[in-house]
C-alpha positions as CSV (number, residue, x, y, z in Angstrom):
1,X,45.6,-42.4,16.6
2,X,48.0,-44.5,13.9
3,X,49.3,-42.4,11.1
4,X,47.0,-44.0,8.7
5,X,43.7,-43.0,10.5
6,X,44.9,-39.7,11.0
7,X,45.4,-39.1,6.9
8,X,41.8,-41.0,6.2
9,X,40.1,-38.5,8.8
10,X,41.9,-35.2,7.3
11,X,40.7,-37.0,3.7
12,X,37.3,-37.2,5.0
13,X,37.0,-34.3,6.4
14,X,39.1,-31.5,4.1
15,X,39.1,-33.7,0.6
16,X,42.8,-33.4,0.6
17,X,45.6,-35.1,1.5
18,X,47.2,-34.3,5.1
19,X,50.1,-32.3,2.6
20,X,47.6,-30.7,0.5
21,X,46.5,-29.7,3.4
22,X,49.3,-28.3,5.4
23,X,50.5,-26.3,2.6
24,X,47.0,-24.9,2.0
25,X,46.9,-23.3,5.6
26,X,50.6,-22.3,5.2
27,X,49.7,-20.7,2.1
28,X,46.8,-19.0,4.1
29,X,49.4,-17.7,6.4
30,X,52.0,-16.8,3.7
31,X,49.3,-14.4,1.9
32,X,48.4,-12.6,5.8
33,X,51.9,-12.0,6.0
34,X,52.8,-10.5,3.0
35,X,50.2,-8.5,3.1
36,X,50.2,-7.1,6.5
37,X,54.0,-6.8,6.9
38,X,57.2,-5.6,5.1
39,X,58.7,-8.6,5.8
40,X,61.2,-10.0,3.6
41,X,60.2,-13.3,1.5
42,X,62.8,-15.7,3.0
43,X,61.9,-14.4,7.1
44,X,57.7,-15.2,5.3
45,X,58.9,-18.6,4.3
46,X,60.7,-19.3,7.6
47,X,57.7,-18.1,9.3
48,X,55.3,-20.8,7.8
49,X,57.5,-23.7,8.5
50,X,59.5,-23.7,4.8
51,X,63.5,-23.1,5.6
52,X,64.2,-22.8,2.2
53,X,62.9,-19.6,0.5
54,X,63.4,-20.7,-3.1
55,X,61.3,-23.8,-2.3
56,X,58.6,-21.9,-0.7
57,X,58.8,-18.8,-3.9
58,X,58.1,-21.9,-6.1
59,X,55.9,-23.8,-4.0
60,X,53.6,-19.9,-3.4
61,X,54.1,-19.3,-7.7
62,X,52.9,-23.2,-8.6
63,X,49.8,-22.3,-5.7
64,X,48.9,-18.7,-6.9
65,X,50.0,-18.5,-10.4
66,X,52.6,-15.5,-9.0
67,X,55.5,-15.2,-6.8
68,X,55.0,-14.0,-3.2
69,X,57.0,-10.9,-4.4
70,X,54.2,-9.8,-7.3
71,X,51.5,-11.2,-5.2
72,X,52.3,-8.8,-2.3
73,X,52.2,-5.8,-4.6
């Protein structure tokens, strides 16, 4: 499968890009983990694939309309 058919099957079958929707289910993940642990933001980033935690605060705030911080209380 070429890279090409790979994003116009995702497209087809999600309605999103293949980025749109890999942050979407690492979003998913983001919001299990910050509510079912004590975890600290930056180990919740790491977790889901994002090294950088201020990229990953920005990229959850941008999603959610809150930081992972006020979301989680």
């Amino acid at each position: 499968m070429t890279p090409g058919h790979l994003t116009t099957v995702v497209r087809q079958r999600t309605g999103r890009t293949v980025q749109e929707w890999i942050i979407e289910r690492r979003m998913v993940e983001a919001r299990n983990l910050l509510s079912d642990t004590e975890l600290p933001v930056a180990e919740v980033a790491r977790r889901v694939g994002m090294s950088d935690p201020g990229y990953f605060s920005r990229l959850f705030r941008r999603t959610h309309g809150t930081s992972p911080r006020e979301w989680r209380k």
